[in-house]
Each structure stands twice: as structure tokens, then as C-alpha cells.
RODO-2510 file (C-alpha; in nm, 4 decimals, decimal comma):
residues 92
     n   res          X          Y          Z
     1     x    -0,6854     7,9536    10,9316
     2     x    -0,6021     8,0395    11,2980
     3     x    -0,3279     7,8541    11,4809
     4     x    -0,2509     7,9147    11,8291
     5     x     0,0212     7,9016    12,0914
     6     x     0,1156     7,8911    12,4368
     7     x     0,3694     8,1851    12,4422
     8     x     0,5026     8,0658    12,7377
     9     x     0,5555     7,7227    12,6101
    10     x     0,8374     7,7203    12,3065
    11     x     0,7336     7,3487    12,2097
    12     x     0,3521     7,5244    12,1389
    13     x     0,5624     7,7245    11,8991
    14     x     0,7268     7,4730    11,7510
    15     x     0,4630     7,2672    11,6196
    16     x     0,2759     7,5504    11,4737
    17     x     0,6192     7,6119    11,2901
    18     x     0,6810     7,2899    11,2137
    19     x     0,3418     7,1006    11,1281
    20     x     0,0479     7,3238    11,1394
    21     x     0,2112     7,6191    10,9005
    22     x     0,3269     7,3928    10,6619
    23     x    -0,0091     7,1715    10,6218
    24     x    -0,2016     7,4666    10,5831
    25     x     0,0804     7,6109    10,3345
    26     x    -0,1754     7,3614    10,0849
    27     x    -0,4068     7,6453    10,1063
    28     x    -0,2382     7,9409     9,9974
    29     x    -0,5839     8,1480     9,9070
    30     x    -0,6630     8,1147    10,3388
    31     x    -0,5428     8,4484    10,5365
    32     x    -0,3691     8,2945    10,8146
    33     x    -0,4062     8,4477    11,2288
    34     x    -0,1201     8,3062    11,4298
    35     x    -0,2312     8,3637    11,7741
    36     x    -0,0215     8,3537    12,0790
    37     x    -0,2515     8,2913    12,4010
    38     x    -0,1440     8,3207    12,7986
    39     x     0,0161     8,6951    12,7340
    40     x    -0,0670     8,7938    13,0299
    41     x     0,1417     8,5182    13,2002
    42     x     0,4252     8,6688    13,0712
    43     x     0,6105     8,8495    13,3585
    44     x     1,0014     8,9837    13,4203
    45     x     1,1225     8,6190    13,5623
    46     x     0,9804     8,4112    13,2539
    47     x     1,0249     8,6293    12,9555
    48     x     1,3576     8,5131    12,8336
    49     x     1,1606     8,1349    12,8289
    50     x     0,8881     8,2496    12,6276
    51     x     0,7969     8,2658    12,2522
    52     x     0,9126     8,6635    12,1582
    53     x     0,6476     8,8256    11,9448
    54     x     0,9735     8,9500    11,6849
    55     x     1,0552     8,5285    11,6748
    56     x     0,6731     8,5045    11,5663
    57     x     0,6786     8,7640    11,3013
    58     x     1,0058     8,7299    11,1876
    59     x     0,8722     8,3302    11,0808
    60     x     0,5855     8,5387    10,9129
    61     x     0,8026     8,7225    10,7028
    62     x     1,0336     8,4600    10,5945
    63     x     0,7972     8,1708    10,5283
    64     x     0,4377     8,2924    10,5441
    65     x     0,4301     8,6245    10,3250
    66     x     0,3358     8,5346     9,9721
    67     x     0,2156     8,2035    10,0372
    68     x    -0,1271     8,2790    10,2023
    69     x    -0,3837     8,5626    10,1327
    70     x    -0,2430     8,7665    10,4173
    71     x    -0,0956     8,6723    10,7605
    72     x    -0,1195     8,7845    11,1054
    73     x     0,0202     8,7706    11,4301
    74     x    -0,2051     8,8545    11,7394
    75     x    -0,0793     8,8050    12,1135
    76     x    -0,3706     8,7090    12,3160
    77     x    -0,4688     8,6771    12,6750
    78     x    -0,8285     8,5271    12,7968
    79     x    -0,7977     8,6401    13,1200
    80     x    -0,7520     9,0777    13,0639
    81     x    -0,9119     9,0353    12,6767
    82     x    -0,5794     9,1669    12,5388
    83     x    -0,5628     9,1231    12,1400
    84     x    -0,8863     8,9860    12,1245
    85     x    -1,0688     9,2361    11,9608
    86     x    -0,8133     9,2167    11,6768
    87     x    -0,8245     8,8432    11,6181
    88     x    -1,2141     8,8099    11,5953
    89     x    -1,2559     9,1276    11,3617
    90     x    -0,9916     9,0067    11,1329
    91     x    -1,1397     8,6555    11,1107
    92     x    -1,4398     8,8164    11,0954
***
């Protein structure tokens, strides 16, 4: 499964915390890419608003490790092709 998130949008986060993770938590044999999208929007003036990658992966650790196959956490940006590598080759 791969759910993604506006990092600089904390309500993006919340519903893959809130309704996405745990409807996929059905399928615990799935490996599981949370993917946070617009990193390169993040900037000095914004940062403290935005979704912190240790926020992302400490959800991973507490609610996602054990359940599914694996799970991942990728911070992603379109526009410089940051992290994207890493999310195709692990769906992949």
C-alpha cells in the first residue's frame, strides 16, 4: 500500500493516521510506503507548521511495525525528484 501526504498540510497527516492506516491495518501481509509529498516546500518560515519526518516514523514504530510486512517512510518532492528513487524501487 502507499499512502501519501501533504507535509506541509498536518490535516493530510491526519487522515492517513486516522483512516487510511487503520483500513489498510486489514491487510497485514501488504508492506506499507507512507509518502510525504511537497518536501521541497518546506522552508525556515513554515517548518514548525509542517508534518516532521520523526512525527511520521515515530507513528511507524508505535502502530505500524508488526502489523504489515514491512513499513516505510519516504519524503518526496515532484518538483527536484527528492526520495523518489526510493519509493518506486521499494514498491517495485
Amino acid at each position: 500500500f502507499v499512502a501519501c501526504f501533504d507535509l506541509t498540510e498536518r490535516e493530510s497527516w491526519r487522515n492517513v493516521k486516522r483512516k487510511w492506516v487503520p483500513e489498510m491495518m486489514a491487510y497485514p501481509d501488504f508492506a506499507l510506503f507512507i509518502v510525504g509529498c511537497g518536501f521541497d516546500r518546506i522552508n525556515a518560515a513554515n517548518a514548525s507548521m509542517c508534518v516532521q519526518p520523526k512525527q511520521v516514523q515515530s507513528f511507524l514504530d508505535k502502530k505500524c511495525r508488526g502489523v504489515f510486512k514491512c513499513a516505510h517512510f519516504v519524503s518526496t518532492s515532484a518538483a527536484n525528484g527528492t526520495g523518489l528513487e526510493r519509493v518506486f524501487a521499494g514498491i517495485v
